[in-house]
N, C-alpha and C positions, 0 to 999 in steps of 0.2 A: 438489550433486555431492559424493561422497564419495570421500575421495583415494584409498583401498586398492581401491577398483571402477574406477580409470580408467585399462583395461588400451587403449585405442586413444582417437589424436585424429581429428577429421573435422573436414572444414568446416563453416562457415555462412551459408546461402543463404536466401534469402527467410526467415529466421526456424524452420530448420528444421537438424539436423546430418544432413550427407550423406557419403557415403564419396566415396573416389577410386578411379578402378582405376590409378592411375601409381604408380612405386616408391615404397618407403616407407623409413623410417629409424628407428631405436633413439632415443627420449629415455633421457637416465643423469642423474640424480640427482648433480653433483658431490658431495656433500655423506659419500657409500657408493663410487659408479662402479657404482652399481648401476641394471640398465633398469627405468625406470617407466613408460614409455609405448612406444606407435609412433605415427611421425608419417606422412600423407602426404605424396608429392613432387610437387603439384600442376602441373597441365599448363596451356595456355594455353586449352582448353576450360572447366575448371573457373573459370579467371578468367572466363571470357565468360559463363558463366551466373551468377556471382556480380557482374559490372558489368548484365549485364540484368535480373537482379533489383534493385539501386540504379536503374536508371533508372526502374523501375514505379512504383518507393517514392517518385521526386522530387518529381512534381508535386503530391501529395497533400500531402508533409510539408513542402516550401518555401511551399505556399501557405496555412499555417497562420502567425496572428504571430507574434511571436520570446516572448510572453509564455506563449504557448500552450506553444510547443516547448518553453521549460527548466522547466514543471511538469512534464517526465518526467524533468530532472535535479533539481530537490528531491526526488523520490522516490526514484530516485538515488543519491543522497547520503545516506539514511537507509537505504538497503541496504546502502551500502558498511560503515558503521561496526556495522547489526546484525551484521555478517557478518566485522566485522574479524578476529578470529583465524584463522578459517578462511582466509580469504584470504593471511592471513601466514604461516600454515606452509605453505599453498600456492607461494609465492615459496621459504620458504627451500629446501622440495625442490626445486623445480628450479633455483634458480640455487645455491645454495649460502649464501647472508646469514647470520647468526645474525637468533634470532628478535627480537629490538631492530631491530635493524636493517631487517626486515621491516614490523614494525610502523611504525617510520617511514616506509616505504615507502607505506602505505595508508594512512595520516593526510596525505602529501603528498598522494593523489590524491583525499583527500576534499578540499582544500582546491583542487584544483584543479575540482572538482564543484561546489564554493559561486562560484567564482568563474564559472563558464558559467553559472549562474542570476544573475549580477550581469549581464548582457550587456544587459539590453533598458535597465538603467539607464546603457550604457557609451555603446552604439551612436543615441541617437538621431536621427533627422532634422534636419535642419537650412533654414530656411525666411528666405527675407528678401523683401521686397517692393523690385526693383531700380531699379523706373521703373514711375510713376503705373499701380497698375491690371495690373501684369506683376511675380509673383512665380516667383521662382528655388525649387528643393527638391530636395537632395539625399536619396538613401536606398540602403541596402546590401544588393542583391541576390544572393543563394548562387550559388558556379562551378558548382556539378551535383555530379557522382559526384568524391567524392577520396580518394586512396589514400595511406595513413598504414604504414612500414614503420619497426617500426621492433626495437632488439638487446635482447641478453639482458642486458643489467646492471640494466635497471629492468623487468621486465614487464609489472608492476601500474602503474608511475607513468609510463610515456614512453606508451603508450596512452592515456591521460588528460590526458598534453600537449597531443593532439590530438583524437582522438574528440569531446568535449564541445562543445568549441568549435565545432569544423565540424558537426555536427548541432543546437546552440542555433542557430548562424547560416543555418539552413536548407540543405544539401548533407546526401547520402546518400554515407558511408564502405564502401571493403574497407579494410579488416585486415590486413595479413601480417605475424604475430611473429614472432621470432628462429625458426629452426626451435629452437634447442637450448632455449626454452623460452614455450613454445606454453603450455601448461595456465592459468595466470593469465587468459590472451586470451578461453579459454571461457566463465570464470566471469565476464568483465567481461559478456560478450553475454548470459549467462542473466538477468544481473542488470538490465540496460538492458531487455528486454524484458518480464522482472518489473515493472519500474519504468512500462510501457505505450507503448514506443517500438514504433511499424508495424512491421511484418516488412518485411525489404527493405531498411529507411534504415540497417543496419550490418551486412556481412557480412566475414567471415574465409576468408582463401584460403591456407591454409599451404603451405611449398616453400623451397625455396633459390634460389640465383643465377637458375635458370629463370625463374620465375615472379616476380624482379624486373626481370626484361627484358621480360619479358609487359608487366608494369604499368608500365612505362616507353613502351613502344609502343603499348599499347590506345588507340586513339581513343574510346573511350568514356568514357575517364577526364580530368579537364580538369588535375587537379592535386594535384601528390604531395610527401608529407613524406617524409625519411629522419633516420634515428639512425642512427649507426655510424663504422667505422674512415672517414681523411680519403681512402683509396683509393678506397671504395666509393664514397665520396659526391660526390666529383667525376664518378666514371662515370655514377654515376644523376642528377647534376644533368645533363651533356653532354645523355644520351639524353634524358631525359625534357623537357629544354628544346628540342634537334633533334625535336622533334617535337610542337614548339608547346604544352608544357603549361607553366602554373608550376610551379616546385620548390623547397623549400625545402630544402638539406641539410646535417644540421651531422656533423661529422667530428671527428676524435680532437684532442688538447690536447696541450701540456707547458705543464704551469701552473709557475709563477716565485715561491714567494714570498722577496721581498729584505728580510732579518732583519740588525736597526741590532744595535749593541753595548748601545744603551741599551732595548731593548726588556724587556717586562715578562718577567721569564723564564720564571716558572711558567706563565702565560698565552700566551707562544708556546711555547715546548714542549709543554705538553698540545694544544694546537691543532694543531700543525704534527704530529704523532702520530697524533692522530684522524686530520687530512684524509689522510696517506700511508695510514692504514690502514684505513680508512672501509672499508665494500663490497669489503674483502679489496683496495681501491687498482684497483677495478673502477669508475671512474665517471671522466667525462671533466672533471670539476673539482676532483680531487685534486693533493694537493701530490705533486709528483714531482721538483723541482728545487727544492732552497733554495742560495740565493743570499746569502753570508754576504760584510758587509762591514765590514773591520776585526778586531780581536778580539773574537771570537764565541765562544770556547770555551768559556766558561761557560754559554751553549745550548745547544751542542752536547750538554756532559754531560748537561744536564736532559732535553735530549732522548731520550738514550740512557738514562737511567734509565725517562720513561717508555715508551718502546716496549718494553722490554721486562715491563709489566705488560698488554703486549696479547698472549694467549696463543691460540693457534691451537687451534678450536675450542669453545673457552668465549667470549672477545669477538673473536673473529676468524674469519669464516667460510673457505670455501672460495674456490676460483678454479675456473673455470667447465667446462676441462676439461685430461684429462693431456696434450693440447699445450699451453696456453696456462701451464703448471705449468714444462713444461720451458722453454719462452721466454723464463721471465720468469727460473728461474735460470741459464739463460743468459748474461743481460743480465749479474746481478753479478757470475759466473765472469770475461768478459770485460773487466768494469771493473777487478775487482782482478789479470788479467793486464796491465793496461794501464799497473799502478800507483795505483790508488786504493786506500782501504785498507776493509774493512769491519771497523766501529763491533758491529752487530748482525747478526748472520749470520740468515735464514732457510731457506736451504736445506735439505732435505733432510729435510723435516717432516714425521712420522707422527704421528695421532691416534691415542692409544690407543680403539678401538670402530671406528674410520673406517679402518682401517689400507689400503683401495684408493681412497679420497678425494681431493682432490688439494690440496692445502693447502702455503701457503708463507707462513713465519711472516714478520712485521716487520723489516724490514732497513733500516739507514744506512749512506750508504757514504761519506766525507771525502777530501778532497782529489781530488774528481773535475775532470777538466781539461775545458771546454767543446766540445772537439773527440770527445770520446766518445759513442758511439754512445749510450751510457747520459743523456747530458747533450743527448741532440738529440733523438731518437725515444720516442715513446710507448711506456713497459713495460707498463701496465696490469696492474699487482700491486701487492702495501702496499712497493713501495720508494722511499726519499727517497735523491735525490742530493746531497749539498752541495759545492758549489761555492765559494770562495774567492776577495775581490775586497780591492780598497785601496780605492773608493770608491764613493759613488753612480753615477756618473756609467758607471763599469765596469759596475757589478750591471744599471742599464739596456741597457748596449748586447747586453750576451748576452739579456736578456728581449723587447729588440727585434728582434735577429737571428734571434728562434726563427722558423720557418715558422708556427708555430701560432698562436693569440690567444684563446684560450676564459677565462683566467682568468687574475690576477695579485694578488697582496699584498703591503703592507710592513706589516713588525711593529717599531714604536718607539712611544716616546712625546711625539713632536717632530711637532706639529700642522704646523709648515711644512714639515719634509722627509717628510710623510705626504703633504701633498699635491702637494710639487714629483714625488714619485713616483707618483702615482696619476696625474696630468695626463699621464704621460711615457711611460708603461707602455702598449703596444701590446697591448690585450685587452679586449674587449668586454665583461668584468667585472671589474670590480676591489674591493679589499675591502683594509681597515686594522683591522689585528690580528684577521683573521679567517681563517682557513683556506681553508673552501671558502664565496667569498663569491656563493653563488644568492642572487639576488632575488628576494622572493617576492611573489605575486601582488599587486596587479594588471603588478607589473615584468614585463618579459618576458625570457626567457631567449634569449640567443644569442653567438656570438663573435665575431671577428675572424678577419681574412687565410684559413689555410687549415683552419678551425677553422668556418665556416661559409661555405658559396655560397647567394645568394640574398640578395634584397635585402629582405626582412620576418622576425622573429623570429620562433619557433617555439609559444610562449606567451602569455598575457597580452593587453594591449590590441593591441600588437603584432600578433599574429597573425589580430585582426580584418581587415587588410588584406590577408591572404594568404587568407582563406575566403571575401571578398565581393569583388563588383565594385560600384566607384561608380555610382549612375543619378544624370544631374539631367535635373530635368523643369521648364519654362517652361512660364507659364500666363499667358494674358492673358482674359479674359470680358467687357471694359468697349468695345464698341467704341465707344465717342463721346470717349475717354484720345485723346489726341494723338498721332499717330506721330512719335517720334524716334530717333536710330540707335541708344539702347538698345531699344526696343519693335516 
């Protein structure tokens, strides 16, 4: 697929790309604001021909062993990395990354491609003989059709959360990527069926809100992942569990990390810099609140020295679009009316070449008070709050009281108050002197409180649970074994 020819997206159904006749929409390139595609606005028809093409696909491809299935992800996985650059200027156009950044982006999801070829070594049966002559055996049977939605801040890596997994463990996938950036999703399908996966077992249904209401009510689909904001994802956990499917859905963060006095300081500052400005501060385990306790102000500085060698457009991409541009400086407008003070200012940021782009440079903001809107809601841009505490014991209760729990860090060099903090700290990931502390595979990825619904992770060994259902099968063939209340 060649980027300057992909003047229109469509779906894909049984292994083929077909148009839509419902409205359509402008893809824009934050990176310009400039339109690179058109999307369709897929109708609840289009769903219904792309879940009965997955159910054609199932029987064929669940009844194949789990050894069989991921030889189409080792092959897979050597497409992804033939294919690496392309696929990474693919990301940066449409979300906006820098090309690093990018690149990261498709080394995660080949790692996540090795690890769905690790499966048949994860998943095995399980066999005991319980009473003379009568053995017990468990094994992991695929849910059917399941439906994987998921945002634009990862295109290439949050499809590969899921996709791999759910088709090694035998279920045939739809697809629906962020509409605002679809194009990645294509190239994932050209390359899976390069790779010799049946027509049918992966299909893409692109759209907005419509069409995930579809995929929340279809009865043909048994169970559904979501990425995105904590609004969304409550709504589609609601529906999609009122109406009897699993659902697994993670939702937006304020991550916490609580920085001692004695921390290492070039090592948290560079750290705590990256993670605020990581994906332009577009990913939901970014540092967005630091949590300073005691005298900290010789981090601080370091801080602010190095954010400002993170320069907007060279190692700092864009943000996704010109709402989400004004939002976010919104946020800091409103913190420093409220009396915070800003350290680093981003606002108001032109790239010279990108001049209708939407870019907002690295920002710190100091003495922000916990009651701020900036110190309680997710901005999802490269801003760090710092927050101001006298002790331990303060810095947790704000990191408690968040509604969120996707991530949490201390940065010191005090192995006991590392881990009275980590013990204490309400979030499903936690990390000591690390920024954004992901687990990586075979770990699995998920959060806490309103930061994830659903009771199986979205990754990893983890999410073997949420792709299979348990069978156990009792055998007895001896009849002359004695019957007793086990047999």
């Amino acid at each position: 697929m060649l980027l300057d020819t992909l003047s229109e997206v469509k779906n894909y159904v049984n292994g083929q790309f077909v148009g839509s006749g419902q409205r359509s929409m402008d893809v824009i390139s934050p990176l310009t604001g400039e339109t690179i595609s058109k999307l369709p606005m897929s109708g609840r028809s289009d769903l219904d021909e792309a879940v009965a093409a997955a159910q054609r696909a199932f029987p064929s491809w669940s009844a194949l062993t789990i050894k069989e299935r991921v030889q189409v992800f080792f092959k897979f996985r050597a497409l992804l990395a033939k294919h690496e650059e392309e696929l990474a200027k693919l990301v940066q156009l449409e979300n906006g990354k820098t090309i690093g950044e990018a690149k990261a982006e498709v080394a995660k999801g080949i790692e996540l491609c090795e690890f769905s070829c690790s499966l048949p070594q994860l998943i095995q049966d399980e066999i005991l003989e319980v009473s003379r002559g009568v053995e017990c055996r468990t094994s992991h049977a695929p849910v059917g059709v399941v439906a994987c939605i998921t945002p634009f801040n990862f295109p290439h890596m949050v499809p590969l959360w899921t996709v791999p997994n759910a088709l090694a463990l035998g279920n045939t996938v739809i697809l629906k990527p962020s509409e605002l950036v679809p194009l990645s999703a294509i190239r994932i399908v050209e390359l899976l069926k390069e790779a010799g996966l049946p027509d049918g077992a992966v299909n893409i249904v692109n759209g907005d809100k419509e069409i995930v209401e579809a995929i929340c009510d279809h009865p043909g689909i048994e169970a559904v992942t979501f990425v995105g904001s904590t609004k969304v994802a409550k709504i589609v956990y609601k529906r999609a569990t009122s109406n009897l499917k699993r659902c697994v859905a993670l939702g937006g963060a304020k991550n916490h990390l609580i920085v001692l006095p004695d921390a290492h300081v070039q090592m948290a500052a560079s750290n705590i810099a990256a993670s605020m400005s990581g994906c332009a501060g577009q990913r939901c385990m970014a540092a967005s609140a630091m949590v300073g306790v005691g005298d900290i102000d010789h981090i601080v500085a370091a801080l602010c020295d190095e954010s400002r060698k993170i320069v907007p457009g060279e190692n700092l991409g864009s943000v996704i679009t010109k709402e989400a541009k004004e939002r976010i400086e919104g946020y800091i407008t409103a913190a420093e009316q409220a009396g915070a003070k800003v350290l680093v200012d981003g606002r108001n940021t032109v790239v010279k070449g990108c001049e209708n782009g939407y870019y907002v440079g690295p920002t710190v903001i100091d003495y922000v008070t916990p009651d701020m809107a900036i110190a309680k809601e997710e901005v999802f841009g490269p801003v760090l709050a710092i927050i101001r505490t006298n002790d331990v014991d303060e810095a947790l209760k704000i990191e408690n009281d968040s509604n969120y729990g996707n991530a949490a860090s201390v940065f010191t060099q005090n192995g006991g108050m590392a881990k009275y903090i980590t013990e204490r700290a309400s979030a499903g990931m936690v990390g000591v002197n690390i920024g954004v502390p992901v687990p990586r595979e075979p770990f699995s990825f998920g959060g806490w409180n309103e930061s994830k619904f659903g009771v199986a992770d979205i990754t990893g060994k983890s999410s073997v649970h949420f792709f299979t259902r348990l069978k156990k099968t009792t055998t007895k063939w001896n009849p002359e074994a004695k019957t007793n209340w086990m047999s």
